[in-house]
C-alpha positions as CSV (number, residue, x, y, z in Angstrom):
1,X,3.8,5.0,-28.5
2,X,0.2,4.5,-26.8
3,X,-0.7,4.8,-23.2
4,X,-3.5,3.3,-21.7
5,X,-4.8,3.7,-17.9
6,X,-6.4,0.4,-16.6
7,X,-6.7,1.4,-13.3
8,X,-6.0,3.4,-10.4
9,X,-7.8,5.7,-12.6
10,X,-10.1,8.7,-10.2
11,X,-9.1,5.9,-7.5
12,X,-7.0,4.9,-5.0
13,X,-6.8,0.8,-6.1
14,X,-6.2,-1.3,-8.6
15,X,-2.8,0.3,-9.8
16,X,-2.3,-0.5,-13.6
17,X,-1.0,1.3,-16.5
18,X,-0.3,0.0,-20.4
19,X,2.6,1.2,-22.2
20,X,3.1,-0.4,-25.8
21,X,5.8,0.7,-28.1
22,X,8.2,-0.8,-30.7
23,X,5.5,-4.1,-30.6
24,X,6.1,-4.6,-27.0
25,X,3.7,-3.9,-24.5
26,X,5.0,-3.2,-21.2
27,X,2.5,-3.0,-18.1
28,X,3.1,-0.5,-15.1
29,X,2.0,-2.5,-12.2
30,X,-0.6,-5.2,-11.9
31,X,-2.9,-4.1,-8.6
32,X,-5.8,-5.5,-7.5
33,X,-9.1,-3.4,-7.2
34,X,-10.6,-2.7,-3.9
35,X,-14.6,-1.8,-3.8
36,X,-17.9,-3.7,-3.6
37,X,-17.6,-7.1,-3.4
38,X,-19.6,-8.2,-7.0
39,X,-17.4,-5.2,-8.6
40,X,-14.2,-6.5,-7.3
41,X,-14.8,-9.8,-8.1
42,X,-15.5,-9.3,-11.8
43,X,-12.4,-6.2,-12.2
44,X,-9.8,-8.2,-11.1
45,X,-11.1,-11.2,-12.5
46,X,-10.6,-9.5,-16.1
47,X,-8.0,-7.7,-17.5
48,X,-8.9,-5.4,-19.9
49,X,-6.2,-7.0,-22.5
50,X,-5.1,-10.2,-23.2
51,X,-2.6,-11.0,-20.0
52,X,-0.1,-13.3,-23.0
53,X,0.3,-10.1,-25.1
54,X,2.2,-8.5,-22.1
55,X,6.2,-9.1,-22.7
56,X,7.3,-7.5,-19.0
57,X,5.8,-6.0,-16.0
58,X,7.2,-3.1,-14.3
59,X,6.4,-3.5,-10.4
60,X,7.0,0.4,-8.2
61,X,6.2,-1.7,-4.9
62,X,4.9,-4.4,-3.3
63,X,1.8,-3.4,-1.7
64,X,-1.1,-5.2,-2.8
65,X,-2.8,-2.8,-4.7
66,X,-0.1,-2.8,-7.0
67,X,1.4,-6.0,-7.2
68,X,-2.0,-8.1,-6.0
69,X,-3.0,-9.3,-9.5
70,X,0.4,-10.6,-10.8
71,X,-0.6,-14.3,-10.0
72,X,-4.1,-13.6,-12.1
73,X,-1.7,-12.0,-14.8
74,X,0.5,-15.3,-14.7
75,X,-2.5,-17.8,-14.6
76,X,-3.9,-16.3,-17.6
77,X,-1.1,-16.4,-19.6
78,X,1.4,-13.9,-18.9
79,X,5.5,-15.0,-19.1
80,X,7.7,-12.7,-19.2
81,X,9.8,-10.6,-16.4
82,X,8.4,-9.3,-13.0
83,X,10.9,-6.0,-12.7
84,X,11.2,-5.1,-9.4
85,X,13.4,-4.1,-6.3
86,X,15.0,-6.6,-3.8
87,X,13.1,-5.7,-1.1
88,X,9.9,-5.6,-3.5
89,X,10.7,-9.0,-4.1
90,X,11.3,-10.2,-0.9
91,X,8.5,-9.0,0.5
92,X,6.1,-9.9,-2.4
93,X,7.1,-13.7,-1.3
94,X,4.8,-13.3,1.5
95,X,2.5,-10.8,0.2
96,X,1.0,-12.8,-2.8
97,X,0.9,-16.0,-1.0
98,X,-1.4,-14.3,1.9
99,X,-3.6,-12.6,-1.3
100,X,-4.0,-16.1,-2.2
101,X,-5.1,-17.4,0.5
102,X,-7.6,-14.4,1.4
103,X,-8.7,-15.2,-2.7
104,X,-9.4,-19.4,-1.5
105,X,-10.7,-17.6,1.7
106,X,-13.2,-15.8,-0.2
107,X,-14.3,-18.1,-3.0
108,X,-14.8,-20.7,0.2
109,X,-17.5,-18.3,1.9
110,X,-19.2,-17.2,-1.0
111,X,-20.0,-20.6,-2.5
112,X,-21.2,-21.6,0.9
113,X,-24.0,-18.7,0.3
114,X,-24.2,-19.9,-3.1
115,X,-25.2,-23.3,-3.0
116,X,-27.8,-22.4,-0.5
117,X,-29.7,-20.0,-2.6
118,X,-29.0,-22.9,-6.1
119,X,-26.4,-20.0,-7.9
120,X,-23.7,-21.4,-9.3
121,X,-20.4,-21.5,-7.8
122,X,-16.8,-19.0,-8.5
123,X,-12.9,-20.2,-8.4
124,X,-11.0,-18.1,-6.7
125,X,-9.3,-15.4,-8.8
126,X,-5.9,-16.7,-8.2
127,X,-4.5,-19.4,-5.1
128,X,-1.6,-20.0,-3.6
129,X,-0.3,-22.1,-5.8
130,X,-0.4,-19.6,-8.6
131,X,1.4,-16.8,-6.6
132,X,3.9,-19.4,-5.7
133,X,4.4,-20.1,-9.5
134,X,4.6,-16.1,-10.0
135,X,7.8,-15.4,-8.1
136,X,10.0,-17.1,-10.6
137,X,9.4,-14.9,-12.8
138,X,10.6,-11.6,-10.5
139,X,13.8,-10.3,-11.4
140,X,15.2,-7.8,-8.4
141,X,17.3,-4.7,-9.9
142,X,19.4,-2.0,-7.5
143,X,18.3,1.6,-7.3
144,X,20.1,3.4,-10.0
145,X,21.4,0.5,-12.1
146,X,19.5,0.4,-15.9
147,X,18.5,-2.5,-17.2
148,X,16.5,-3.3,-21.0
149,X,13.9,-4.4,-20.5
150,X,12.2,-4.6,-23.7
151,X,13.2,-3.6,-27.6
152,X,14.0,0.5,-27.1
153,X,13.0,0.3,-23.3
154,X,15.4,1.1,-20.6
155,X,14.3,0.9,-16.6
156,X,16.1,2.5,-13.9
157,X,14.5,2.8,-10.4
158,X,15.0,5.7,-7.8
159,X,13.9,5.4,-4.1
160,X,10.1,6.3,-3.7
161,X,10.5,6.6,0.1
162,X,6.8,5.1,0.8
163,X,7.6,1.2,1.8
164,X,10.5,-0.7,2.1
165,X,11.4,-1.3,-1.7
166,X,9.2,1.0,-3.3
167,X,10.8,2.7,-6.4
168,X,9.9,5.4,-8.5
169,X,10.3,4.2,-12.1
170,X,12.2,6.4,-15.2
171,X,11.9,4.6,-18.4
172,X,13.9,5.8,-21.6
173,X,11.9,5.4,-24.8
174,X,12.9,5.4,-28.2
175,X,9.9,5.1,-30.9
176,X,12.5,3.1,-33.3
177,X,10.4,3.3,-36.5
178,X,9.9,7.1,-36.0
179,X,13.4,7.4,-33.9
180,X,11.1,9.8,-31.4
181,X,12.7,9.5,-27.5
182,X,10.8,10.2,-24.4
183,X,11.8,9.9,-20.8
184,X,8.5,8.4,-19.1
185,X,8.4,8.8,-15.3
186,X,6.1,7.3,-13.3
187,X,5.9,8.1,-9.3
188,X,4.2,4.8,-8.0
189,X,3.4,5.8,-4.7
190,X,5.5,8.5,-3.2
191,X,6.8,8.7,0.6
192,X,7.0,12.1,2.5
193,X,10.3,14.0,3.2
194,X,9.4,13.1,7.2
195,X,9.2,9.5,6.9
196,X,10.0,7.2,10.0
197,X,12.4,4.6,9.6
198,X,13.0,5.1,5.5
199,X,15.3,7.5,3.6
200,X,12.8,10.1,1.7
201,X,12.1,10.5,-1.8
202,X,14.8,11.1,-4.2
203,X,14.4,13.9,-6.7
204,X,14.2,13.5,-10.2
205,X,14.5,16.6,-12.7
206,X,13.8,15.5,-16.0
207,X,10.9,13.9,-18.0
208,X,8.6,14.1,-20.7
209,X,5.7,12.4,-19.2
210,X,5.2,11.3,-16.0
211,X,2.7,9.5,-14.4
212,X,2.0,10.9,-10.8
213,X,0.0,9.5,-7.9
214,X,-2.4,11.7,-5.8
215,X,-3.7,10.2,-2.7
216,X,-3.2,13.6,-0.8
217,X,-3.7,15.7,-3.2
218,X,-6.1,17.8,-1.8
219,X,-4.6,18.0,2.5
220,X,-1.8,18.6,4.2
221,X,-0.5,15.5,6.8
222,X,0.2,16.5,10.6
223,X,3.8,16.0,11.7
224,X,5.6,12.4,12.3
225,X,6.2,14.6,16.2
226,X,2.1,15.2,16.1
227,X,1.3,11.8,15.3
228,X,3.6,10.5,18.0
229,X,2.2,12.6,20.5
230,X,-1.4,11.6,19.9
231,X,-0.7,7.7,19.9
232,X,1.0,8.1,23.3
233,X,-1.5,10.3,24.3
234,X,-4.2,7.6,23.1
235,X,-2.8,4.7,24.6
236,X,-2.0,6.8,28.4
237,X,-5.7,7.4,28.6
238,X,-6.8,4.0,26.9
239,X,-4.8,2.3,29.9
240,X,-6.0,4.6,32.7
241,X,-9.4,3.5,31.8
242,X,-8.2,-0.7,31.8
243,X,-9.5,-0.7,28.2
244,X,-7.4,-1.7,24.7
245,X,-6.1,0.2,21.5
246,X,-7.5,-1.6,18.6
247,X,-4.9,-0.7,15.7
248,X,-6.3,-1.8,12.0
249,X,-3.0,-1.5,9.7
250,X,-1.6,-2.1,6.6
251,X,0.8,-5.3,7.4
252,X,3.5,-3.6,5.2
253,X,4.7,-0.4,5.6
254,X,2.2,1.0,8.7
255,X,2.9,-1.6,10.9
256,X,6.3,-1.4,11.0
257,X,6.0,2.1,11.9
258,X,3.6,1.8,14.7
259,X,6.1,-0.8,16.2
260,X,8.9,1.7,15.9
261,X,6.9,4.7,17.0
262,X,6.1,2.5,20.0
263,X,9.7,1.7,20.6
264,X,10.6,5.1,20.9
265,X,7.7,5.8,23.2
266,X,8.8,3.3,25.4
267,X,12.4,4.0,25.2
268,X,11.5,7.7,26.8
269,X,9.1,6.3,29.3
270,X,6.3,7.5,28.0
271,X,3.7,4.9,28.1
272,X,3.1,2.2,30.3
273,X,4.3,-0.9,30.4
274,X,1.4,-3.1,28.9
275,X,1.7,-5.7,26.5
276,X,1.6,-4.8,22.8
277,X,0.5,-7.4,19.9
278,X,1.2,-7.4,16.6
279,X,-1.3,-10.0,15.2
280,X,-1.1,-10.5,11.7
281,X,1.1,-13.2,9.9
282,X,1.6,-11.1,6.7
283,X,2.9,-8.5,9.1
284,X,4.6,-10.9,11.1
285,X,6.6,-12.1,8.0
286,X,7.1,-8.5,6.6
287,X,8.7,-7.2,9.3
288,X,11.1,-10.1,9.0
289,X,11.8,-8.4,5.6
290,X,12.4,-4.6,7.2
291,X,14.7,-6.5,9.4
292,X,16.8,-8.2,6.3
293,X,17.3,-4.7,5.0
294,X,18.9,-2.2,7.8
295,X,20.8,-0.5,4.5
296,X,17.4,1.1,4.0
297,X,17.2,2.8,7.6
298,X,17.4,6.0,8.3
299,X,19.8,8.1,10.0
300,X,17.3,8.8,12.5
301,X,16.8,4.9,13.2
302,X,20.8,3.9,13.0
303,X,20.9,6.9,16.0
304,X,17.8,5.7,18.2
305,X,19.6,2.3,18.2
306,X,22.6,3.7,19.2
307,X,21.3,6.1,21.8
308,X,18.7,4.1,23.7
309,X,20.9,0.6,23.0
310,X,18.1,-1.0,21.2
311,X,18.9,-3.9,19.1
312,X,16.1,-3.5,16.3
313,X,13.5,-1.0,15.6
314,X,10.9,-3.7,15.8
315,X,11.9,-5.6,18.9
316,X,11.8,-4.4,22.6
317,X,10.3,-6.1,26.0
318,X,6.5,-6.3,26.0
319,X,6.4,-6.6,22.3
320,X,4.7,-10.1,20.6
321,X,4.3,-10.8,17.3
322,X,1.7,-13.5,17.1
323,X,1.5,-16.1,14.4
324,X,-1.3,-19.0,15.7
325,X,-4.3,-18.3,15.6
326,X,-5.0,-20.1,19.0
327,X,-2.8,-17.3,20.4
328,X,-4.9,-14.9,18.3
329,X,-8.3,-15.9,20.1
330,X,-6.6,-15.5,23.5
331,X,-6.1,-11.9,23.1
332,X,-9.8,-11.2,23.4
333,X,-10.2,-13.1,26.4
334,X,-7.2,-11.7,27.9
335,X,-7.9,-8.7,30.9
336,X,-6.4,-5.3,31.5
337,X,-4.9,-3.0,29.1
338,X,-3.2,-4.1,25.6
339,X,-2.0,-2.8,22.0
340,X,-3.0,-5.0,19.7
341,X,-2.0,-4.1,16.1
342,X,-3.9,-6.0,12.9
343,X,-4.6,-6.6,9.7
344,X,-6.7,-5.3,7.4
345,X,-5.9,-1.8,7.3
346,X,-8.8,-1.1,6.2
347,X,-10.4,-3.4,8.7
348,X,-12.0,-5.3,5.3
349,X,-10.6,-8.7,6.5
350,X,-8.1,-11.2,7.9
351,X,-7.6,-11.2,11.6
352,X,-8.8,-7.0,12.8
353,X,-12.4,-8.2,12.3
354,X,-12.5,-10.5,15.3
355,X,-10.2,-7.8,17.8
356,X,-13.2,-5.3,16.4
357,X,-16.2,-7.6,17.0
358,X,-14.7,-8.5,20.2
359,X,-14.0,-5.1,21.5
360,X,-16.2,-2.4,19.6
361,X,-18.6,-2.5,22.1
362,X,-17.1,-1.5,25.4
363,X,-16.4,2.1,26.2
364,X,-13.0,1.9,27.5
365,X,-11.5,0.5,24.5
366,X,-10.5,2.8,21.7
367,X,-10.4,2.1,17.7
368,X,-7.2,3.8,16.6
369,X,-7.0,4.3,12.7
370,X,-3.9,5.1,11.3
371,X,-4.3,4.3,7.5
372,X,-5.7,5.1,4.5
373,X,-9.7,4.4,4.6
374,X,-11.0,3.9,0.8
375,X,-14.4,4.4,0.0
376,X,-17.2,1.4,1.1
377,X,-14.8,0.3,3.8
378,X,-14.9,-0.8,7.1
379,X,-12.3,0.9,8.4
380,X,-13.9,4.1,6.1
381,X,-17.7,3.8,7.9
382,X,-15.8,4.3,11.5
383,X,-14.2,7.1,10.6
384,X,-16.8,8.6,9.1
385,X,-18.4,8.5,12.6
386,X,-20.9,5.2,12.1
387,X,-22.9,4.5,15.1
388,X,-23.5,0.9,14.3
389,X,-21.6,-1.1,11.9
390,X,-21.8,-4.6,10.5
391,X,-18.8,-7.4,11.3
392,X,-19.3,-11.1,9.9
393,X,-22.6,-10.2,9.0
394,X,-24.0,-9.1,12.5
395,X,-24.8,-5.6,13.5
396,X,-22.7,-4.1,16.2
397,X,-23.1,-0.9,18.6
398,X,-19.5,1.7,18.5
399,X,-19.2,2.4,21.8
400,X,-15.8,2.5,22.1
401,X,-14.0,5.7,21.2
402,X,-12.9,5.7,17.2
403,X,-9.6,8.0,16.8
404,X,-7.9,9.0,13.9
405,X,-4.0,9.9,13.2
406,X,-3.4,11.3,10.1
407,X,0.4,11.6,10.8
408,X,1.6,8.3,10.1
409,X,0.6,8.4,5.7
410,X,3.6,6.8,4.4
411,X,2.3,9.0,1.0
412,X,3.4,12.4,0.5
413,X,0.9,15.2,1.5
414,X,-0.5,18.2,-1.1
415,X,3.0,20.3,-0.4
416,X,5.1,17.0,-0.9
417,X,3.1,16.2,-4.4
418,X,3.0,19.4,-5.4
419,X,7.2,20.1,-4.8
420,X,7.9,16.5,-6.2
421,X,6.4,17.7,-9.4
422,X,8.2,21.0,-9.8
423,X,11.1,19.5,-9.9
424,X,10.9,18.9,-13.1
425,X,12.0,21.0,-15.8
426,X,9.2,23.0,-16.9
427,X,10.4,23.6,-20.7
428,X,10.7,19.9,-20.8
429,X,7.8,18.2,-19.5
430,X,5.2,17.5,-22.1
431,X,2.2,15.4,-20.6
432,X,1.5,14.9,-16.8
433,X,-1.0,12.4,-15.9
434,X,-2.9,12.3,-12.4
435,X,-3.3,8.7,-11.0
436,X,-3.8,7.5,-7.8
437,X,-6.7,9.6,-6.1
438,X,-10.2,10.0,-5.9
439,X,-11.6,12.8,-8.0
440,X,-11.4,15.5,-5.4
441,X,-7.6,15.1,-4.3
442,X,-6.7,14.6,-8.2
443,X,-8.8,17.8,-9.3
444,X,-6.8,19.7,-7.1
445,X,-3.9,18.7,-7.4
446,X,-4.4,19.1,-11.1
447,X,-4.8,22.3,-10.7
448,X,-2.0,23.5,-8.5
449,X,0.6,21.5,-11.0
450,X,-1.0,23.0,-14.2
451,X,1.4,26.0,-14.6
452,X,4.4,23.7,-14.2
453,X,4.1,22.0,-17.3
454,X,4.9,22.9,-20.9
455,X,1.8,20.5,-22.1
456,X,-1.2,19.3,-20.6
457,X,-2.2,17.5,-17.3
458,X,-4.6,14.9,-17.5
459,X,-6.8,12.6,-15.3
460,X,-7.9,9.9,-17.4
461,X,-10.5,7.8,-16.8
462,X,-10.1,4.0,-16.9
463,X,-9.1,2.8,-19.7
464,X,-8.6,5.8,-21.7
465,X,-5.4,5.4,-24.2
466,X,-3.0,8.4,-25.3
467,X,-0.9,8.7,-28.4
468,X,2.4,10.3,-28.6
């Protein structure tokens, strides 16, 4: 049995990992790589195998930088199963399409600038069309229920707690020339034990190998009460001062959130009454999805509705979800106070971008960031406290007030990593390999799981393979 890393690798994108045994290879996730334009281009452009070798693809969630390359994989050759969850499913529908658009999106702009200077001109990586034609071949499986899915390969998922759908994937091996058995786990990305609206991780006790994310490794998240507390506290004096909260967020997963922690906030009177935006189509159309799937609510949620007689955790008065983009241009010509929530979340693209150029410069308004920020971002350059930062390809003062709330990861902190891994038995657990980070968070949390397991702990580096 081999193992090969293909990405994801000393990062936080482009989620990808080879497993071939009995003749079959079998790929973890199929993400799409985040980074400098040229670079991302040409990574997720090629696959560092030949996409018709792969018999099945094993999908932990829906989010983009693990499911964002599927339509490439299919276009170039790939047939076989898409395993996933339900709600994976579901909300990959919407998902890919959008990724295919932003990829037609792209390719549009950039050959403008091409013929210009006399280069010759790119296709889009994948278009709609092609991540229409991928969703035939997902096939949804319940939590707990295994499934073959190759020769000497069985699948069962188990809740990861991070977004709606998201699995944690146990795969039982047997080698059948050799007869040899392992028990592979891989963590795709894990949610915290304080999560809002989602049950929390499940546990799992045994493996040989497991593959573990570690976005967090190296901090500790403020509570879901902190992170409450500061947005109302942020949009109280944002309104006092007539200005707008300018929310970049991930359209799956962090949105939904905000909405909720919003509801709640308004529920208790504890903001004013101002009109709150969520403008993002993709977000739009996953939140339709969270609302198709109330069996994956929390207690906490089932009681809020029942308390404060709300009918959803995504719907209250005030609250506009915002599809056209002729409604998207008013908000920016519209006075007074607002919450407007958008895509990117990493302010990289898509509808944020104009809220941002729009408002950056006026001191009453306030950037709020509420997601992850990967390196050679947007949304990372304002955190990092930029004075001046490019949108569209102009240069524009930050005048408003940039705030950050850590509180809201959907990803399990150092302490939620770190006590997911020592669940496993210790006498059992051979190889444990650290995905999912940049160096620093994956260094250290290397280090704290090391005496934990029987064998090694690895970080591979992209595409580095391991025998067993």
């Amino acid at each position: 049995m081999r193992l090969t890393f293909c990405g994801a690798t000393q990062e936080v994108t482009g989620s990808m990992h080879l497993l071939e045994v009995n003749d079959r290879r079998i790929l973890l996730d199929c993400g799409t790589y985040q980074g400098h334009r040229a670079d991302t281009y040409e990574r997720n452009l090629n696959f560092p195998f030949d996409p018709a070798s792969i018999d099945a693809v094993v999908l932990s969630h829906a989010h983009i930088d693990h499911s964002g390359n599927l339509p490439n994989l299919v276009k170039q050759g790939f047939s076989g199963n898409i395993w996933c969850t339900a709600a994976t499913r579901n909300l990959c529908t919407y998902m890919l399409m959008d990724s295919g658009y932003i990829q037609e999106q792209d390719a549009f702009y950039l050959n403008k600038r091409k013929r210009e200077r006399g280069e010759p001109e790119i296709e889009p990586i994948y278009t709609r069309a092609d991540a229409q034609a991928t969703l035939g071949q997902f096939v949804s499986v319940g939590l707990h229920r295994p499934v073959l899915v190759a020769d000497g390969v069985e699948l069962t998922f188990y809740n990861a707690g991070h977004i709606l759908g998201a699995a944690q994937v146990a795969l039982e091996i047997r080698e059948q020339v050799s007869g040899k058995q392992w028990r592979l786990v891989f963590s795709g990305d894990l949610g915290r034990d304080e999560i809002a609206i989602l049950n929390p991780p499940e546990v799992i006790e045994t493996a040989d190998i497991v593959i573990m994310e570690s976005t967090y490794g190296d901090r500790l998240h403020g509570t879901y009460e902190g992170a409450r507390r500061k947005l109302r506290d942020v949009v109280n004096r944002t309104a006092k001062q007539r200005g707008k909260v300018i929310i970049p967020s991930f359209a799956v997963g962090r949105t939904q959130e905000i909405v909720y922690a919003l509801n709640q906030l308004d529920a208790d009177g504890n903001i004013p009454e101002l009109p709150i935006f969520v403008d993002s189509p993709l977000a739009v159309n996953a939140t339709d999805v969270f609302r198709m799937h109330p069996e994956a609510w929390n207690q906490e949620v089932q009681d809020f509705l029942t308390e404060d007689r709300r009918k959803s955790p995504f719907d209250f008065d005030n609250m506009e979800y915002v599809r056209e983009v002729r409604r998207s241009k008013q908000l920016n010509a519209m006075p007074g106070s607002a919450i407007i929530i958008s895509a990117s979340g990493m302010a990289e693209n898509g509808r944020i971008l104009h809220h941002l150029k729009h408002n950056i410069e006026a001191k009453e308004n306030t950037i709020l960031l509420v997601s992850f920020m990967a390196e050679h971002t947007l949304g990372r350059r304002l955190k990092d406290g930029a004075d001046r930062v490019r949108i569209f390809g102009e240069e524009y003062d930050v005048r408003a007030t940039v705030e950050t709330i850590d509180g809201y990861s959907a990803h399990a902190d150092q302490d939620g990593l770190v006590r997911w891994a020592m669940n496993f038995d210790r006498d059992r657990l051979q190889n444990l390999f650290i995905v999912h980070g940049e160096p620093d968070p994956a260094r250290t949390l290397a280090g704290l799981v090391d005496g934990h397991v029987k064998g090694s702990v690895d970080i591979p580096v992209r595409n580095q393979s391991f025998e067993f």
